[in-house]
C-alpha positions as CSV (number, residue, x, y, z in Angstrom):
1,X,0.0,0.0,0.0
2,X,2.8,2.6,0.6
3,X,4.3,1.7,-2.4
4,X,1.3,2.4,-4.2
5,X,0.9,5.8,-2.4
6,X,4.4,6.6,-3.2
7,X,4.1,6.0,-7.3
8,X,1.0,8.2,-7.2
9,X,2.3,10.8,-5.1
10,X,5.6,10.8,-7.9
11,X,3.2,10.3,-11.1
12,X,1.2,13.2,-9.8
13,X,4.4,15.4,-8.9
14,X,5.5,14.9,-12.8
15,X,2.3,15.8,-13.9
16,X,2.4,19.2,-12.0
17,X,5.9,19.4,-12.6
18,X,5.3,19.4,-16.5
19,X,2.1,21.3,-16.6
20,X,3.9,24.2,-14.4
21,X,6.3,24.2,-16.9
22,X,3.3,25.2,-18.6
23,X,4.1,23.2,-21.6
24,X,1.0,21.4,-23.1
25,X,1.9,19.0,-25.6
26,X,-0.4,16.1,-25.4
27,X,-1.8,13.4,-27.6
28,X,-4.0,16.1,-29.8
29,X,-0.3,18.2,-29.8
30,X,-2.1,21.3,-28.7
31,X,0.0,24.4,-27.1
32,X,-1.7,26.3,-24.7
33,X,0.1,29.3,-23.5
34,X,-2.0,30.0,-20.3
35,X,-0.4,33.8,-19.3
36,X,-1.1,35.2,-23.1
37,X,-3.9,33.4,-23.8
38,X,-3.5,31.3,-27.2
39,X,-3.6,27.5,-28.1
40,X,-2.0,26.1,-31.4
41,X,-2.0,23.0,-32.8
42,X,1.2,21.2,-33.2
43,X,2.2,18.2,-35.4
44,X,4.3,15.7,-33.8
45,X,7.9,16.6,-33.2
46,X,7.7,20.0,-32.5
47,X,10.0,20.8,-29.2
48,X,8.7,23.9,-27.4
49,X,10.7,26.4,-25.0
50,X,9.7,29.7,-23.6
51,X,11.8,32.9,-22.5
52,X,14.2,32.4,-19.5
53,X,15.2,34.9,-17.3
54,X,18.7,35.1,-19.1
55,X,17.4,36.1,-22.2
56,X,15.7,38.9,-20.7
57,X,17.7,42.6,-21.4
58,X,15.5,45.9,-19.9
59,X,13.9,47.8,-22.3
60,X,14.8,51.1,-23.4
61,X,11.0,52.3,-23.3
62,X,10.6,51.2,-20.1
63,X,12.5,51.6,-16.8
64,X,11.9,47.5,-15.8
65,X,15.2,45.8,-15.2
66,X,15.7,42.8,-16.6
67,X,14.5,41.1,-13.6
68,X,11.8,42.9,-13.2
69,X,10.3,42.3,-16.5
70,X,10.8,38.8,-16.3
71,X,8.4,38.5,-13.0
72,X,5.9,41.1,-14.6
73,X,5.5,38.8,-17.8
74,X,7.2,35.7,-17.3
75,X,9.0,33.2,-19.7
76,X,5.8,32.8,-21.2
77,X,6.2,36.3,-23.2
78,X,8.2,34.2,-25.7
79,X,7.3,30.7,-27.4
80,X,9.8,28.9,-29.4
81,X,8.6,25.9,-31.4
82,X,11.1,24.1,-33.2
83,X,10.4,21.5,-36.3
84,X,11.9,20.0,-39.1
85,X,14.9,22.3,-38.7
86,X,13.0,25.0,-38.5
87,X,11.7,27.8,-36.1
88,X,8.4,29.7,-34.8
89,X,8.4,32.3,-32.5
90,X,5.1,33.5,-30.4
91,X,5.9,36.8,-29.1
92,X,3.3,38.1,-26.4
93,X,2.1,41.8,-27.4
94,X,3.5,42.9,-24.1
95,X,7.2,42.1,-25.8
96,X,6.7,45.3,-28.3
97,X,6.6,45.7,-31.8
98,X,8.4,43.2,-33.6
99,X,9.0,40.8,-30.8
100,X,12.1,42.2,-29.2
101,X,11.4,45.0,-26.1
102,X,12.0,42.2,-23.0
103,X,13.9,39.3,-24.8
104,X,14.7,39.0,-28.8
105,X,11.7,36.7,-29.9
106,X,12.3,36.9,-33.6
107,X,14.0,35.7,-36.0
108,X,16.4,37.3,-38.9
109,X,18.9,36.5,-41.4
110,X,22.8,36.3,-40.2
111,X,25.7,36.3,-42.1
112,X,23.7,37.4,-45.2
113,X,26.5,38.4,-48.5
114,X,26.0,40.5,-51.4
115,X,25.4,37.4,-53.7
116,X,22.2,36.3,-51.4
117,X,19.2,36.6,-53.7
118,X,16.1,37.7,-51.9
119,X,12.7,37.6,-52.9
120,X,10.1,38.9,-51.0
121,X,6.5,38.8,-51.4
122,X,2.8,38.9,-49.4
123,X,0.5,36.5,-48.6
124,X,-2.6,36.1,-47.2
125,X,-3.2,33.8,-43.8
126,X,-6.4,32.9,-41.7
127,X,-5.7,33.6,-38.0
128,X,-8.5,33.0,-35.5
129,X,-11.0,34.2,-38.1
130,X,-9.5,37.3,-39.2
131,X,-7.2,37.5,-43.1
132,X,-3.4,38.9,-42.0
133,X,-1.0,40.0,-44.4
134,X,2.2,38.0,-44.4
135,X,5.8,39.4,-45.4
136,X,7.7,36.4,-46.5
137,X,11.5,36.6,-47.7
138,X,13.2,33.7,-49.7
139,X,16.8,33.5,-49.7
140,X,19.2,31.9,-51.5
141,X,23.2,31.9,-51.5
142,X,24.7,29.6,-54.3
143,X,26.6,27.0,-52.1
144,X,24.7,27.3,-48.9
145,X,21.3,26.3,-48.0
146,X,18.0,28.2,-48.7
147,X,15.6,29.2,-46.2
148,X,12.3,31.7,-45.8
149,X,11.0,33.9,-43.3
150,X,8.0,35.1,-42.7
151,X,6.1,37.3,-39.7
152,X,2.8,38.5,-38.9
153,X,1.5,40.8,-36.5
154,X,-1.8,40.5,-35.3
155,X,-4.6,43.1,-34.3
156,X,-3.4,43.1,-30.1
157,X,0.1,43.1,-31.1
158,X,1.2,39.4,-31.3
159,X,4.4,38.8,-32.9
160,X,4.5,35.7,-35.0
161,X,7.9,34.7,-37.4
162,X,8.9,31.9,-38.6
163,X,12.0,30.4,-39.9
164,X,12.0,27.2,-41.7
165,X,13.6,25.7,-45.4
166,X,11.5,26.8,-48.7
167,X,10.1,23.5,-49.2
168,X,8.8,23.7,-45.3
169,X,7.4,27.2,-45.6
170,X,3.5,26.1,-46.1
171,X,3.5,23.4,-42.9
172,X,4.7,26.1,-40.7
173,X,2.2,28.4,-42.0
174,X,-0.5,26.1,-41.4
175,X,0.9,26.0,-37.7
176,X,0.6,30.1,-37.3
177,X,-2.9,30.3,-39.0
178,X,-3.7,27.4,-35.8
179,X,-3.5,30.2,-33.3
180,X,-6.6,30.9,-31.7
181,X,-7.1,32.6,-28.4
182,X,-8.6,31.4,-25.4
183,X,-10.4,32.6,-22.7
């Protein structure tokens, strides 16, 4: 019998443990961010972080310290989802225009040369019921591997970029236009 108490006790520790964490990746693979408010839908293999304390820099608009603006908004400002190689960022309206007032929850092309071509163009994406206007960028070096970007911001000021090899570019899209908020 106090074995049996002892592996529920642990099985129910992990389970707070995990859910604290507040990563929710079950079964259905649904995220739900529980501070800002949103749920996505991810396929299997998707790895999920959020913002740590470290990554946090005071803003110049603000007079927060970095430590303070961690407690005010928590790690939780900042989703990463990582798949295929690839990368989404979910940055909370309360991070600023273009994701990066509290921590850098973006991503951007490094170590781009002059023979990089670029193409950019718009596209349309269903988010929660409302059309958005998508900025994506293609780039290609000769000799090194291709990749596109793209971002969104919605309505409330949610910050949503992706980073992800051309031929990936449409599943990761299909994972942005699964945000939905939630009550």
């Amino acid at each position: 019998m106090k074995k049996l108490f002892f592996l529920c006790t642990f099985a129910l520790g992990a389970i707070i443990l995990l859910s604290g964490c507040g990563i929710k990746n079950d079964t259905s693979n649904l995220y739900t961010n529980n501070v800002y408010k949103y749920q996505l839908d991810l396929p299997s293999g998707t790895n999920i972080s959020e913002a740590v304390q470290s990554e946090f820099t005071p803003a110049v608009s603000t007079k927060l310290t970095a430590k303070k603006a961690f407690e005010k908004y928590t790690g939780k400002i900042c989703t990463k989802i990582e798949y295929k190689g690839g990368v989404i960022y979910v940055s909370a309206p309360n991070n600023g225009a273009r994701g990066a007032d509290y921590v850098f929850c973006t991503t951007y092309p490094t170590g781009v040369g002059t023979d990089t071509k670029i193409v950019t163009r718009n596209e349309n994406i269903n988010i929660n019921g409302k059309t958005y206007d998508m900025q994506i960028t293609d780039m290609n070096t000769d000799g090194m591997e291709s990749f596109s970007i793209g971002e969104v911001t919605m309505d409330d000021g949610t910050f949503i970029t992706f980073r992800a090899k051309p031929n990936l570019a449409e599943d990761f899209k299909t994972i942005i236009a699964s945000f939905r908020k939630t009550k």
